[in-house]
Each structure stands twice: as C-alpha cells, then as structure tokens.
N, C-alpha and C positions, 0 to 999 in steps of 0.2 A: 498793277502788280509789279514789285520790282524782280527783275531778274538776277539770278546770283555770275557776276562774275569769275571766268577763268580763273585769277587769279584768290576768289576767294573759296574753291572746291577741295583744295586740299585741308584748307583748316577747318571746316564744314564737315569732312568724314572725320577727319580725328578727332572733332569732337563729339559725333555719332559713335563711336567704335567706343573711345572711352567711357561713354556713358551709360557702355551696355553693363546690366551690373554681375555679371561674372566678370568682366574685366575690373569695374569700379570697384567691387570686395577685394579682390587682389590687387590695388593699385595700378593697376596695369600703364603704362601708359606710350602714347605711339612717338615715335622717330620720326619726326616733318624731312625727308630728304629733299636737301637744297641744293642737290646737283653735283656735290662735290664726287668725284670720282681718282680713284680707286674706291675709299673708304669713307662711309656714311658717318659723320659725325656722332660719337655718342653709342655706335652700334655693338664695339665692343666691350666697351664695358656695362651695356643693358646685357649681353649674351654671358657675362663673367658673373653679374649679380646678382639677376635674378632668373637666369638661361633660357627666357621668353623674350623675344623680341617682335613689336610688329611695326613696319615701317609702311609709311602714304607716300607712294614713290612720285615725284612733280607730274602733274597731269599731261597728256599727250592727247594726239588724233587716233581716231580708230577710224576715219574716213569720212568723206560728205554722204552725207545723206540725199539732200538735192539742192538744188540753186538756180535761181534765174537770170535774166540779162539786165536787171537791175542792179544786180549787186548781192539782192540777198541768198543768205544761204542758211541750210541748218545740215550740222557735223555733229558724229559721236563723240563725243571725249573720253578718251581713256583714263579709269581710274583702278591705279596698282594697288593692293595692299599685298604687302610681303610678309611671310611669316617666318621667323627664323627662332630654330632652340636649340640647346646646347642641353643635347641631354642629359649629359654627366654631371649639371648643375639644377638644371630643370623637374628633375626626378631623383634628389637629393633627401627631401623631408628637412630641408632647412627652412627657420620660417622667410627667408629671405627672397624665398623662391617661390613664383606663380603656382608650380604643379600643374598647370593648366596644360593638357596635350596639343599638340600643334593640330592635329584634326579639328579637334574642340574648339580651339583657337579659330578655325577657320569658318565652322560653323555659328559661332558669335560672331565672328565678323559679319559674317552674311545676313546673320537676323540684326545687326546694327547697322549696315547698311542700304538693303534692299527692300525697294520701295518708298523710300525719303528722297524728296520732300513731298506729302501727301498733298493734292488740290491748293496748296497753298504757296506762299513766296517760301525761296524761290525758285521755283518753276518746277522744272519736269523730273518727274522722280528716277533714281538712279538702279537701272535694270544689270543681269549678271548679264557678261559678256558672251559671245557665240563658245566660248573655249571659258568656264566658268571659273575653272581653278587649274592650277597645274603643281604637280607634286614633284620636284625635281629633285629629290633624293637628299642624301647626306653628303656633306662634303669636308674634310678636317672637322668631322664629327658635329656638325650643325647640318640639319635639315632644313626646309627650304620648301614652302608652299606658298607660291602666287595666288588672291584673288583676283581675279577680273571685273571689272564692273564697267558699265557705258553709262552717259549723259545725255540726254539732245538737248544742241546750244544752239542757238540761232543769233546771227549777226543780221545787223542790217545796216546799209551804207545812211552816213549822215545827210 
C-alpha cells in the first residue's frame, strides 16, 4: 500500500473539497497557501469576485502520537481549511458570486473531507480535529471560519 506523503496532503484535500459538488456547481475553487505571509496569493481578489473564499493552509503538527527507540514514530498532522466571505459580495445575487454561506461552506468542507481516504492508498483517513472548527468572527467585513482536521502519518527510519 503506498503511503501519501506530507508533502502531497494539501493537494489531496483541495482536490476533495473541490469535488464536493455544491462547490463543483459553483465553481468553487480552493487557495493552496504557499506560505507567503502577510497576504495569501490570489486571496483577494477570490473575496472581490466571487466573496467566497476557502484556502488549504500548508499542513502542520498537531503532536506525536507515540514513538519508539528505533526511530519510528506516528504524529497527527494538521490540516487547516479557512473559510473566508465578504459578504457584501457574497450575498449580492450576482451570478458571479458562490451565494454559498460560510456555515454551508463549512459543512461541505466537512462532508469533503472527513473520512478520506477510505481502507484504501493512501492510508489513514482524515478525522475532525479535538477543536473541529472555530468561528472567529468578521473582520474589515470578511468572516472567518477555521476547519480543523487530523492525519496519522507514521515515519520510519531508513
């Protein structure tokens, strides 16, 4: 069975999340953040045109799980999706624009997400995190819902 590597988890949800088809009928499509900070490439103007935005934040640790004096080990990985809308665009009635609510949004994420990959490569399917989502309000009038998700990855020394 091969295992899906680190580095291929983030392209692996975006293209889960995209292919849920409330997102697929609206075009929807995700933000890969590649780190850059302040500002996510691309994110402002998905918020100006169609005032849905969901970004796959680069994958992190959420902690080991356990490990031996071998070497090996198995860690949670963390996996962000962000949800960001601009209301004033969002809830327009233009056909330009998702109309998808950022709740909604957050619950398609979750049925595109959780529970993949089933029994099969690669590997361990991706569960909601201990804190599943967080709703961090509006801010210069863009709201702002985190989902959380976990991985088990397992390393083993060569």
């Amino acid at each position: 069975m091969s295992v899906m590597k680190i580095s291929e988890v983030q392209g692996y949800v975006i293209s889960l999340i995209e292919a849920h088809p409330s997102f697929a009928a609206k075009s929807v499509k995700c933000i890969k953040d590649d780190g850059t900070y302040p500002k996510i490439p691309g994110l402002e103007k998905t918020l100006r045109d169609t005032g849905l935005a969901l970004i796959v934040w680069r994958i992190d640790s959420l902690g080991l799980i356990a490990s031996d004096k071998t070497g090996l080990s198995n860690e949670w990985l963390h996996i962000a999706v962000v949800i960001q809308e601009n209301e004033a665009v969002n809830r327009n009635q233009k056909p330009s624009v998702t109309g998808i609510l950022p709740e909604d949004a957050l619950e398609y994420v979750k049925q595109a997400v959780q529970g993949k990959p089933k029994n099969t490569p690669p590997g361990t399917p991706i569960r909601p995190a201990e804190n599943p989502f967080s709703n961090l309000g509006k801010v210069n009038g863009v709201l702002t819902i985190v989902a959380n998700f976990m991985k088990e990855y397992r390393t083993a020394p060569l």
